[in-house]
C-alpha positions in Angstrom: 3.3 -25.6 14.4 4.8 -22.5 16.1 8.4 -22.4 17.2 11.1 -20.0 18.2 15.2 -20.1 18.4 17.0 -17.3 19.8 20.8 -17.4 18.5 22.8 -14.5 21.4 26.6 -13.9 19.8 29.2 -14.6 21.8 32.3 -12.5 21.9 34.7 -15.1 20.3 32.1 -15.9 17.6 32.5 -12.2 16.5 35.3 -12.6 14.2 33.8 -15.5 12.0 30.2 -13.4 11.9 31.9 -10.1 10.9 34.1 -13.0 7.7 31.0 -14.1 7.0 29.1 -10.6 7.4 31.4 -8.9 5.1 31.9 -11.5 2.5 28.4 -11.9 2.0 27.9 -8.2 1.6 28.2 -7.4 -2.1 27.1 -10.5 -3.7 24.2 -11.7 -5.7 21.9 -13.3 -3.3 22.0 -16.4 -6.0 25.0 -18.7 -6.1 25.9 -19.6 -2.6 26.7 -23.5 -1.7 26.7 -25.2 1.5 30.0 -27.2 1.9 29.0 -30.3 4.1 31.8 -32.0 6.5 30.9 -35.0 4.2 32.2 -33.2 1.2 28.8 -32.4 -0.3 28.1 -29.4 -2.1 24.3 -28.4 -1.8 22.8 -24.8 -3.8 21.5 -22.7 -1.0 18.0 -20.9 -2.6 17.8 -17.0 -2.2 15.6 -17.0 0.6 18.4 -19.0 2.9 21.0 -16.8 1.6 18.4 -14.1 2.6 18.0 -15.0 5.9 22.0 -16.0 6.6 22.9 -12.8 5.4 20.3 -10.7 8.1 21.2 -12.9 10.7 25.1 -12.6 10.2 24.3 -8.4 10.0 22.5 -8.7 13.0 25.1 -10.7 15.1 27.7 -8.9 14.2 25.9 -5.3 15.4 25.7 -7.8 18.7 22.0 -8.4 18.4 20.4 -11.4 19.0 18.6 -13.0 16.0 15.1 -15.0 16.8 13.6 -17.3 14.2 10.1 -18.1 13.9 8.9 -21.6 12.7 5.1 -21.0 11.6 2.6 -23.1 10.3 1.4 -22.1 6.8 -2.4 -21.1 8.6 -2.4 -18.9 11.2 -5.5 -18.2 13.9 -6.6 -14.6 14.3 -4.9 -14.3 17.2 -1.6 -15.0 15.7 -2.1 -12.7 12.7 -2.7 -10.5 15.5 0.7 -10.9 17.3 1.9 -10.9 14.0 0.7 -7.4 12.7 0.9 -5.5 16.3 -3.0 -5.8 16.2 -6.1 -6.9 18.3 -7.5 -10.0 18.0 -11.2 -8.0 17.5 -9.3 -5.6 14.4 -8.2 -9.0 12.6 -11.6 -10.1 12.6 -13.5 -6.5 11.4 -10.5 -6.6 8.8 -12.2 -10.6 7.3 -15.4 -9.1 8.1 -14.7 -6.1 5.9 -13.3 -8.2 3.3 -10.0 -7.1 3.3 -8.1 -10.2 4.4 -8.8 -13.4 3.2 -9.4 -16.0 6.0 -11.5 -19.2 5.9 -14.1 -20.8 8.0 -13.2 -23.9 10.1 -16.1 -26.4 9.3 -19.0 -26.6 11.4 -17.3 -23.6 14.0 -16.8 -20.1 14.5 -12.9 -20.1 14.1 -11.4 -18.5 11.6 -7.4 -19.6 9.9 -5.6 -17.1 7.4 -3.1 -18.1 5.2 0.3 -17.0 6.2 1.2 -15.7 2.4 -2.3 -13.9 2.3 -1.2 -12.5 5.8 2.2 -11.2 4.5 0.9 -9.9 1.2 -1.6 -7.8 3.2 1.1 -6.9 5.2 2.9 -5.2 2.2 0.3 -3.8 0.8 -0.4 -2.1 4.3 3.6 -0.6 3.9 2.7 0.0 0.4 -0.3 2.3 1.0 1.7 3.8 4.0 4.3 4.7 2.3 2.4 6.5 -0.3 0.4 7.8 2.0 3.3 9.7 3.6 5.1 10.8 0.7 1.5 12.5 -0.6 1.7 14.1 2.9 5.2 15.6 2.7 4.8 16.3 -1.3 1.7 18.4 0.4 3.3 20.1 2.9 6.3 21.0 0.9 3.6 22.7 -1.7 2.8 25.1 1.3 6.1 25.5 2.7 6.4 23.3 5.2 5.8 24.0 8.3 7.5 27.1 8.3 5.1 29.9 8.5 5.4 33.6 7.2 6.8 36.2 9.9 3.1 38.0 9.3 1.6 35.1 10.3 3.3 34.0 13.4 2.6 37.8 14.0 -0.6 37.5 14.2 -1.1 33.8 16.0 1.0 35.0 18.7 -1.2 38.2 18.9 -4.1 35.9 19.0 -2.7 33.6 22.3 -1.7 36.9 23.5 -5.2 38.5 23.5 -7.0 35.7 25.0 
């Protein structure tokens, strides 16, 4: 089950999001209720609060906010969509072992978990992330990319000569 709902702010929804926006700001992400019109007061879990709290950032910077209903297995082509990838690259990355996906019986097709999609997706950031800072704690060892005045000297004599 895949499904999508696109929520566009309208101009005199504005004030509410930017109450709701800034009240939410600074407070634990645990605690909030839902105040039903019947009176009901339900616990809202930290990942709803999570979510209410992007969405209200968003709507009140004007953006529209798009929620994704997906199914807890995901085909290699939606992993795919998912991580900006090929379908072939989600494939060589089971192949290679490096994301977990399991064999439809008796067929070729492959499903991934969606948690064991996401937690390769962090670790991807993760390793990224290190990645880069190892790059610029390199190149801050040698100076950046600034070069000595001798050596620019002697590059641009190079270009010059040839």
């Amino acid at each position: 089950m895949s499904a999508t709902m696109t929520f566009v702010p309208k101009e005199e929804q504005s004030a509410p999001i930017l109450g709701i926006a800034q009240s939410m700001q600074d407070q634990p992400e645990t605690g909030f209720s839902l105040l039903c019109p019947n009176g009901a007061k339900l616990p809202l879990p930290e990942p709803l609060v999570k979510m209410l709290l992007a969405a209200a950032r968003a709507l009140n910077s004007k953006h529209a906010v798009t929620i994704v209903v997906r199914s807890a297995w995901l085909t290699t082509q939606e992993a795919a969509d998912m991580m900006g990838y090929s379908r072939q690259v989600v494939v060589d990355l089971i192949k290679k072992e490096k994301l977990k996906a399991t064999k439809l019986d008796g067929t070729t097709h492959r499903r991934i978990k969606l948690s064991d999609l996401m937690a390769f997706i962090d670790q991807e950031d993760k390793q990224r992330e290190e990645a880069m800072a190892r790059l610029v704690e390199h190149t801050e060892e040698f100076g950046g990319y600034e070069l000595p005045a001798q050596t620019m000297k002697v590059i641009a004599k190079e270009c010059k000569d040839k």
